[in-house]
C-alpha positions in Angstrom: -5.0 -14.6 -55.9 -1.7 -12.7 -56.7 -2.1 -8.9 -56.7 -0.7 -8.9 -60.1 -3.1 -11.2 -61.9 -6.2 -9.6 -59.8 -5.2 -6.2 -60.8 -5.4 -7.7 -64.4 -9.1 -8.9 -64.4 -11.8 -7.0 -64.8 -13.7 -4.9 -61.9 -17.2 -4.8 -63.4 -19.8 -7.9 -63.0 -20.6 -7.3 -66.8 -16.5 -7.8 -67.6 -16.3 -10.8 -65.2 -19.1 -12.5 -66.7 -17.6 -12.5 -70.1 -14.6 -13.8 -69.0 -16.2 -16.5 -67.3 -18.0 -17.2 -70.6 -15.2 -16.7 -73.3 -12.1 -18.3 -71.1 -14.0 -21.5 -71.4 -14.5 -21.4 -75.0 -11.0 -20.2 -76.3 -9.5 -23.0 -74.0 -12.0 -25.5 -75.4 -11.1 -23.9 -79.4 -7.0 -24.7 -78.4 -7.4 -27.9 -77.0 -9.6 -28.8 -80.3 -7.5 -27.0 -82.5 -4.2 -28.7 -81.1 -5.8 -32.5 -81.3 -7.3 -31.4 -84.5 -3.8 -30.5 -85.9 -2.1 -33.7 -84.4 -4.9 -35.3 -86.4 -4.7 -34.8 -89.6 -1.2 -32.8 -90.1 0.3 -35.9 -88.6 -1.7 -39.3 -88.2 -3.4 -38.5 -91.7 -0.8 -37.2 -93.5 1.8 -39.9 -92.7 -0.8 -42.9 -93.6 -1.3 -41.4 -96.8 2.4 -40.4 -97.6 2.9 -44.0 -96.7 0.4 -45.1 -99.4 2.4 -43.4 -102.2 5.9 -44.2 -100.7 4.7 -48.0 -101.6 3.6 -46.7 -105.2 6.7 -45.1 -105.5 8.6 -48.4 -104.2 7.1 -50.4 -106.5 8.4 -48.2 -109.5 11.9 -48.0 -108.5 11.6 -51.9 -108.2 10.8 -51.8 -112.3 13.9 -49.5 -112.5 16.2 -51.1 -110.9 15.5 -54.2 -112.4 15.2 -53.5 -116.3 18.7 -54.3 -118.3 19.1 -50.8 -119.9 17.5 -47.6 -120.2 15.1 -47.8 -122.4 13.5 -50.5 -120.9 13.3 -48.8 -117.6 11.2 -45.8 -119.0 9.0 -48.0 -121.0 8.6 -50.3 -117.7 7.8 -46.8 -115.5 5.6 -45.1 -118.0 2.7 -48.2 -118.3 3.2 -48.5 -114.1 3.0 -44.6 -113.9 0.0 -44.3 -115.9 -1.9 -46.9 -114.0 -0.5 -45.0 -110.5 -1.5 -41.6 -111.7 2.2 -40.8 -111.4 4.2 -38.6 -113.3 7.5 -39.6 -113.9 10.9 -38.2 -115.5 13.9 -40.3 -115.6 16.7 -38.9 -115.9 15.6 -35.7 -113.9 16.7 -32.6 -115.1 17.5 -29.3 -112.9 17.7 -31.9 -109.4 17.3 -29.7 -106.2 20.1 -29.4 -103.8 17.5 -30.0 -100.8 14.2 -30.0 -99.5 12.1 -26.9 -100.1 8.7 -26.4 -98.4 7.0 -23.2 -96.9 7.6 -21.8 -93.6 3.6 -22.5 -92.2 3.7 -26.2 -94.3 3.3 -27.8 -91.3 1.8 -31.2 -93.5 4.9 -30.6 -96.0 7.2 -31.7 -93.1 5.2 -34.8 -91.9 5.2 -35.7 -96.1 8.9 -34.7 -96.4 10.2 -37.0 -93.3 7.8 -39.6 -94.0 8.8 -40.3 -98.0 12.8 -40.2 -96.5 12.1 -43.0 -93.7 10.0 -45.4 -96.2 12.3 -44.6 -99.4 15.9 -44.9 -100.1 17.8 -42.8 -102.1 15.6 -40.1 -102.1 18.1 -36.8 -103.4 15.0 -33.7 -102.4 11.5 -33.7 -102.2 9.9 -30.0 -103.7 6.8 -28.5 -102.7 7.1 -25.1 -103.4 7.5 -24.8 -106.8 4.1 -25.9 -107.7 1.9 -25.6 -104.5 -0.7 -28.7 -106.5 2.2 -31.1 -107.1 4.6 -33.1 -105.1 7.9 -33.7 -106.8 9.9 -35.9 -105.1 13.8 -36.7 -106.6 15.2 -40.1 -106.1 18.9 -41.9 -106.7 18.6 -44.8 -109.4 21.3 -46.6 -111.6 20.0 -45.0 -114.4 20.2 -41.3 -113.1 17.9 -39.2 -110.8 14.0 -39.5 -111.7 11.5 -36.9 -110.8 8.5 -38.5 -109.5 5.2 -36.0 -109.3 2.2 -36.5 -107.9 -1.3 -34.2 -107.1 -0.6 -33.1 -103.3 -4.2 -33.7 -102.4 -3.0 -37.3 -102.4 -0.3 -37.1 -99.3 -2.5 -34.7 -97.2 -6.0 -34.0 -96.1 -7.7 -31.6 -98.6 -8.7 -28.3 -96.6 -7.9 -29.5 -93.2 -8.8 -25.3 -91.9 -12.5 -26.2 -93.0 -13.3 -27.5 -89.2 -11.0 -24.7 -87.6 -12.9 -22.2 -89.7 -16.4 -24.0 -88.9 -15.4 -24.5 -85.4 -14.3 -20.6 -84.7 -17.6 -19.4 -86.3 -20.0 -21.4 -84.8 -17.9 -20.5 -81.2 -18.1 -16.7 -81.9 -21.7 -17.2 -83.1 -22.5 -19.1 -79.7 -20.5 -16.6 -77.8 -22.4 -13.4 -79.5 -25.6 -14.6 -78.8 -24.4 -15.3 -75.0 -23.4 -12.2 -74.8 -26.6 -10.3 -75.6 -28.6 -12.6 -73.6 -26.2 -12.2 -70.3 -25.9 -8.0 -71.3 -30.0 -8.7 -70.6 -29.5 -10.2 -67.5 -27.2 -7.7 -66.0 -28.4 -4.6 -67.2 -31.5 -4.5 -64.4 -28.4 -4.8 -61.4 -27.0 -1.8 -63.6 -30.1 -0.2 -63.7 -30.2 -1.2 -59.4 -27.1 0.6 -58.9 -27.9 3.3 -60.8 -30.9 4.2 -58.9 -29.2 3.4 -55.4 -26.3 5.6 -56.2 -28.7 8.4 -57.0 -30.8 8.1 -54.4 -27.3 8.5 -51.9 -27.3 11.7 -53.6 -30.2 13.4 -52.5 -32.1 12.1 -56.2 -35.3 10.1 -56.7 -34.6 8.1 -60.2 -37.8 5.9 -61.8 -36.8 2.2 -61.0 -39.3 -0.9 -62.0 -37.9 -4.3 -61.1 -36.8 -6.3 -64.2 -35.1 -9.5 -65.1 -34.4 -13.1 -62.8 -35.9 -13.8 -60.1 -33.3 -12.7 -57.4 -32.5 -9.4 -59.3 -36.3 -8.3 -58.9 -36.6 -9.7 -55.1 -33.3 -7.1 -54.7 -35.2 -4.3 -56.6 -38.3 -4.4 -54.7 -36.4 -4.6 -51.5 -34.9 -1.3 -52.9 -37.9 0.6 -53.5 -39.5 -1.2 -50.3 -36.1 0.3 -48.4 -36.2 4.0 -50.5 -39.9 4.1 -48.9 -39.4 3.8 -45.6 -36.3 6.0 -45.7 -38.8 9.1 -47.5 -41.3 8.2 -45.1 -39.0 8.3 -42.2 -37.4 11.7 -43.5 -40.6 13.3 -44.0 -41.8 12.3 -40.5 -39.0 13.4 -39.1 -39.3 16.5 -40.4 -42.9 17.6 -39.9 -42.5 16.1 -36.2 -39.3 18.3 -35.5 -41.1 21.3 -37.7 -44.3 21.3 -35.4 -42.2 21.3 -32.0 -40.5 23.7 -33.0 -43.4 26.0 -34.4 -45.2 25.3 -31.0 -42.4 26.4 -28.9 -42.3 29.8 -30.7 -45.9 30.7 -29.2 -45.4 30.4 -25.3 -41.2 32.4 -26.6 -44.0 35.3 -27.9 -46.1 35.4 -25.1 -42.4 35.6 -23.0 -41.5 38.9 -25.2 -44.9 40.3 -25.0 -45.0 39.5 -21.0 -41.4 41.3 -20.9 -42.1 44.2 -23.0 -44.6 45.2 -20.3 -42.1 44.8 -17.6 -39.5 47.7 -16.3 -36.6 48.0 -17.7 -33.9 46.6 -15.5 -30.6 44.9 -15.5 -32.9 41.4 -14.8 -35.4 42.0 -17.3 -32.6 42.6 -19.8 -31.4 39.6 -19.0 -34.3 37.4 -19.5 -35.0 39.4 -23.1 -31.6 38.0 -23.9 -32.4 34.6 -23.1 -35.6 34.5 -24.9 -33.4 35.7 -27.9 -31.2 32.9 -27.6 -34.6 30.7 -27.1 -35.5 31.5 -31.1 -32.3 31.4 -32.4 -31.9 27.7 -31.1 -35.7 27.5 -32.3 -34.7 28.8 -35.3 -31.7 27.1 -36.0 -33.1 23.2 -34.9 -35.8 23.9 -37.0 -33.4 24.6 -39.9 -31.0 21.6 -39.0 -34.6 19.1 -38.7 -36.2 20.2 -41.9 -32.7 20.5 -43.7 -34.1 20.8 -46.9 -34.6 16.5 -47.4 -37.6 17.0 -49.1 -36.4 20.1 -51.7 -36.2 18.7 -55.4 -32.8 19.1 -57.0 -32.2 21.1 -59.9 -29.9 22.0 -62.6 -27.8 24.5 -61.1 -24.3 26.4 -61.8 -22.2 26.2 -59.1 -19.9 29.2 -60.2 -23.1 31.4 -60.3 -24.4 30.3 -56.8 -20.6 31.2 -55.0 -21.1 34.5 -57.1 -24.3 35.6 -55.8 -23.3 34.3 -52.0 -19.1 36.5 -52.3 -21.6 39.3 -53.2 -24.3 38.9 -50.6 -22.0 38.7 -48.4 -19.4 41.9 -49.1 -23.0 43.9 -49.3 -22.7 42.9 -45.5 -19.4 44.0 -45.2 -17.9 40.9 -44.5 -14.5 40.4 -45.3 -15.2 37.4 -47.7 -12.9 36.9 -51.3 -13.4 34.9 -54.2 -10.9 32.3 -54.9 -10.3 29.8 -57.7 -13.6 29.3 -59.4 -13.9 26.3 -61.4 -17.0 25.5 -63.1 -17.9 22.2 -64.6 -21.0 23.4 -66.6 -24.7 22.9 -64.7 -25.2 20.1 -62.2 -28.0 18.3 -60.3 -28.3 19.5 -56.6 -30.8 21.1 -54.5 -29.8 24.8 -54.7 -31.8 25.7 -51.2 -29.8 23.7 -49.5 -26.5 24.2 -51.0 -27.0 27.8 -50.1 -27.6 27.0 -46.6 -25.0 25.3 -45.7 -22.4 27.5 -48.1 -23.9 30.3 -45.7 -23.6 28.4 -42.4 -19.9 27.5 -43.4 -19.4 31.3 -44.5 -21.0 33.0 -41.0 -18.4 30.3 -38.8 -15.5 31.8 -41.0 -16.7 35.5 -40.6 -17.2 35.1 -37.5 -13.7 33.7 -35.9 -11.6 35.3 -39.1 -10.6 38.3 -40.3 -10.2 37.1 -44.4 -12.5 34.5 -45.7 -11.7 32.6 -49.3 -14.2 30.7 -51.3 -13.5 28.6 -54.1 -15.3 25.8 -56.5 -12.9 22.6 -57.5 -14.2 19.9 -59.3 -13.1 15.9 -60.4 -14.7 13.4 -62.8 -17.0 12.0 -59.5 -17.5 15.4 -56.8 -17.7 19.0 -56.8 -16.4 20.8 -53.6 -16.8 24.0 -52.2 -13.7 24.9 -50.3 -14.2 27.9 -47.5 -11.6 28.9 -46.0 -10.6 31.4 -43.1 -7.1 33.1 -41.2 -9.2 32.2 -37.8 -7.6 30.2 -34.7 -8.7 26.6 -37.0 -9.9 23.6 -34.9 -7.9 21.0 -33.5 -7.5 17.9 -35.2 -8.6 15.7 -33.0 -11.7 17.6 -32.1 -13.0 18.0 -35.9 -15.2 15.0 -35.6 -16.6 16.3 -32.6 -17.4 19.7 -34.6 -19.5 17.7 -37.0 -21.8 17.0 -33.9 -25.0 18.3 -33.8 -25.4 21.0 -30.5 -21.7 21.0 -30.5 -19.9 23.9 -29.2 -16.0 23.6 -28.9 -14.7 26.6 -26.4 -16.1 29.4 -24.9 -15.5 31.7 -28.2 -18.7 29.9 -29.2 -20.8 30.7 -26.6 -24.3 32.2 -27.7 -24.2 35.0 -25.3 -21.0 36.0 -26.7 -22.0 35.8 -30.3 -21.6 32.2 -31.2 -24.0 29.7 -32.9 -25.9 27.0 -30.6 -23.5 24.5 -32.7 -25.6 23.5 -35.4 -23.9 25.2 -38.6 -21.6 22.4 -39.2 -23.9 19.7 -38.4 -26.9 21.3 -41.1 -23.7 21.7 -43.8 -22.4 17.6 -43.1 -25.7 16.6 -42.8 -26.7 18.7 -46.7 -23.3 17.0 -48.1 -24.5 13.8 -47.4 -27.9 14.1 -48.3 -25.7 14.3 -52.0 -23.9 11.8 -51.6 -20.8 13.3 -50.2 -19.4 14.7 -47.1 -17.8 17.9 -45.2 -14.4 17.5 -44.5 -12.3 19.9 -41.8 -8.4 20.4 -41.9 -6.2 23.4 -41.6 -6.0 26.0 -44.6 -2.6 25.8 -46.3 -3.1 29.3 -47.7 -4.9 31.3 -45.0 -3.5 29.4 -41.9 -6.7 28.5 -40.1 -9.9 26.4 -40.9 -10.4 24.7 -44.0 -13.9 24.0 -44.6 -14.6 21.4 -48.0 -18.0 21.0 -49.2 -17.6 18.1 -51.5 -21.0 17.0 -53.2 -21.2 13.8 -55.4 -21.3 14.6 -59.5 
């Protein structure tokens, strides 16, 4: 299909489904309409214009025939009377040319069909009397006037069938309509519930409608199961390893808080240390708030609270452009945690650190950004990895995470329906981190 006529038809299954039902039926109202028209503004009109063109023949016959006058009009006015014809002879007031209206598409067929079967026809008026036909002929005696009721050369309210026709199709095509918006609202309702449970939401879905649309809803709810089942034993799995690894790391500290203090058991205090926070942190990125219920939330008043948290930890963090779209659905818990996980990577590899809340019709992002040494471009999908750790600046034992931050933060955006996307700050010259959740 050309891009130009594509780009003209419509993108929903509701709008597509219409067309396919009202493209048939205005086709199938021109094609009537058109025959209906070469019907009778044509084939009926001229059979009966040529009816009264033999009428009229027959009185132009008397005239031309009687010796005077006189006789002519008294010959005409018996024949006209039995005819149900009006005539004048001589005509008075004779018409230059034909007069009809502009949409008289029968006048023309009754016009061109009284000039082929009659001669000396002078004009033929039907406009000043929209009921009559006047036609003006050429005899020895002078032009006559002949008038007649226009119901007689043309089909009497040939629109009727249009009109009955139209109706009856918009009737039809009404009553399709509500029984196919029936039919497609349960694949509306589908989507609805699929797109909402992408972001992180749980809506109340109950099959409905044909056959195939149910089968594809209770493979849905069948499929939105499994997944919650599959998160949630995830999560307590990963929650009890790591809760059980915490009791032999306490009996470590307790075993080396007996021990002498010495360079080696310093060193081993610090590796325990850097056991709990990986402890710590996998728990975080395994329970990663899945099963938290989402709430109504204002963004602007979350980034608030976190800028201040975070200067009342003297970190050098600044609040940018703030744009607030109202209250939202998200799950606040989460949000928070992975704000915080993006805001301790920009603290901790920048000197200046800028948040800011943007907003479209369809997401809501959280932009962090820092003045920091950034992160290449091709190794920002590597970042996203869980247990990732780019360099050597990110080494635990020097202060770095265990390379979980961004991974918990991707892994929250997605969990609503959108994603974390890395690039370079325009503004502050190093890492640009975007938190964009779906609306």
């Amino acid at each position: 299909m050309h891009p130009r006529l594509k780009s003209l038809l419509p993108r929903s299954l509701f709008g597509r489904a219409v067309l396919i039902l009202v493209l048939p039926v205005i086709v199938l109202q021109v094609t009537v309409s058109i025959a209906f028209i070469q019907r009778h503004f044509e084939a009926v009109t001229e059979q009966m214009t040529s009816g009264v063109a033999i009428e009229i023949s027959a009185l132009l016959d008397r005239v031309a025939t009687a010796p005077d006058l006189t006789t002519a009009q008294d010959a005409i006015a018996r024949l006209a009377s039995d005819l149900q014809l009006q005539v004048s002879l001589p005509a008075e007031a004779v018409p230059a040319a034909d007069s009809r209206g502009f949409l008289d598409y029968s006048g023309r067929r009754v016009i061109l069909t009284l000039r082929a079967r009659l001669g000396g026809v002078v004009a033929v008026d039907l406009t000043s009397n929209s009921a009559l036909v006047q036609a003006y002929l050429d005899t020895k005696w002078g032009p006559a006037r002949v008038s007649l009721a226009r119901r007689r050369v043309s089909a009497t309210n040939p629109h009727q069938l249009l009109v009955w026709m139209v109706f009856t199709s918009g009737l039809m095509t009404f009553i399709a309509y509500i029984f196919l918006r029936n039919q497609l609202t349960p694949i509306t309702r589908l989507a609805l519930a699929a797109e909402a449970f992408g972001k992180g939401q749980a809506l109340p879905y109950s099959p409905r409608g044909a056959t195939e649309v149910r089968a594809a809803g209770v493979a849905f709810l069948n499929m939105r199961a499994r997944i919650e089942r599959q998160i949630e034993t995830r999560t307590l799995m990963l929650s009890g390893i790591s809760h059980d690894l915490r009791t032999p790391l306490t009996r470590l500290k307790l075993g080396l808080s007996f021990l002498p203090e010495d360079e080696e058991t310093r060193a081993l205090q610090q590796d325990v240390q850097d056991m709990e926070r990986l402890v710590s942190e996998f728990l975080a990125f395994a329970r990663g708030d899945a099963m938290e219920e989402t709430e109504l939330v204002d963004p602007a008043t979350l980034v608030h609270r976190l800028v201040e948290n975070a200067r009342r930890m003297q970190q050098p963090v600044e609040l940018g452009q703030v744009q607030s779209p109202g209250v939202i659905k998200l799950r606040p818990q989460a949000v928070t945690r992975a704000l915080e996980n993006l805001l301790g990577n920009a603290v901790r590899y920048g000197t200046r650190v800028e948040v800011s809340v943007q907003f479209t019709e369809r997401s809501l992002r959280f932009v962090v950004e820092d003045d920091g040494p950034g992160i290449a471009p091709d190794r920002r999908a590597l970042a996203l990895e869980p247990f990732e750790r780019l360099d050597a600046a990110r080494d635990p034992n020097k202060g770095g995470g265990v390379g979980l931050g961004l991974s918990i933060a991707a892994d929250i955006a997605r969990s609503h329906g959108g994603e974390l996307r890395l690039s370079k700050s325009e503004a502050l010259g190093g890492l640009r981190a975007e938190l964009s959740l779906a609306r």
